[in-house]
C-alpha positions, 0 to 999 in steps of 0.5 A: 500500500506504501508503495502504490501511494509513493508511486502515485505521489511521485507521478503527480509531482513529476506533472506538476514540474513539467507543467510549470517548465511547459508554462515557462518555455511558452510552448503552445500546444503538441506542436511545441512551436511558439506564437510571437508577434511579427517584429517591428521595422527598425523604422517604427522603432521609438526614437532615442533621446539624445542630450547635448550641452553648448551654446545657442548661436541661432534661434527662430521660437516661431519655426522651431529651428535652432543651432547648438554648438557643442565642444565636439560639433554643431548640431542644427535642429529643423523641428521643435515640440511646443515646449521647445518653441516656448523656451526657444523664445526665452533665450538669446544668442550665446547662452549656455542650452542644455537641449534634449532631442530625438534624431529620425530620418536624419532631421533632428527635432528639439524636445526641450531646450533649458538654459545652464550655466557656463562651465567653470574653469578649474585651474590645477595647482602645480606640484609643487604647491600640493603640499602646504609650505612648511616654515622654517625658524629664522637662524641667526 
């Protein structure tokens, strides 16, 4: 009698894992192939958001068109969103921009655009002067 239920309680427990792994693998039916949804043409693929940092050196607020230079090379914006035409239009020529924007068909569209700060210029000290001086006692 032992035996008979260790046999049947082991069935039922070996059935109950390969139905969770069937369950896991995704496995539809007998024969074992899976249903996906076609893939997506990199085309309609949601754009990244890139970000720059530099100065402003044109801007229209009504066309939503403006010109970044950054420290590596200048990016022109064809296109801006609402927010970026409203922001646009509270800068000037020569301020510091910190800009978000999404590149598509090679045109790219302004998101948001803030004004920033300059960078500060850090000087490095020299050698020498990493240290504090230490002073020696006058000698006679």
């Amino acid at each position: 009698m032992k035996n008979i239920l260790r046999l049947v309680l082991v069935s039922l427990v070996t059935l109950a894992f390969a139905g969770v792994a069937l369950a896991q693998t995704g496995s539809t039916g007998s024969t074992g192939t899976k249903s996906t949804a076609p893939a997506k043409p990199a085309a309609e693929k949601k754009a990244k958001t890139m970000r720059a940092t530099g100065e402003l050196t044109a801007a229209d607020a009504k066309a939503g068109t403006a010109k970044v230079k950054t420290k590596d090379k200048e990016l022109t914006f064809s296109d801006a969103t609402q927010n970026a035409k409203d922001a646009l239009a509270k800068v000037k020529v020569g301020d510091m921009v910190k800009t978000a924007y999404v590149e598509k068909d090679g045109k790219l569209t302004l998101n948001s655009l803030a004004k920033t700060k300059p960078p500060t210029v850090k000087s490095t000290p020299a050698k020498s002067s990493d240290k504090p001086m230490e002073s020696k006692p006058a000698t006679k």
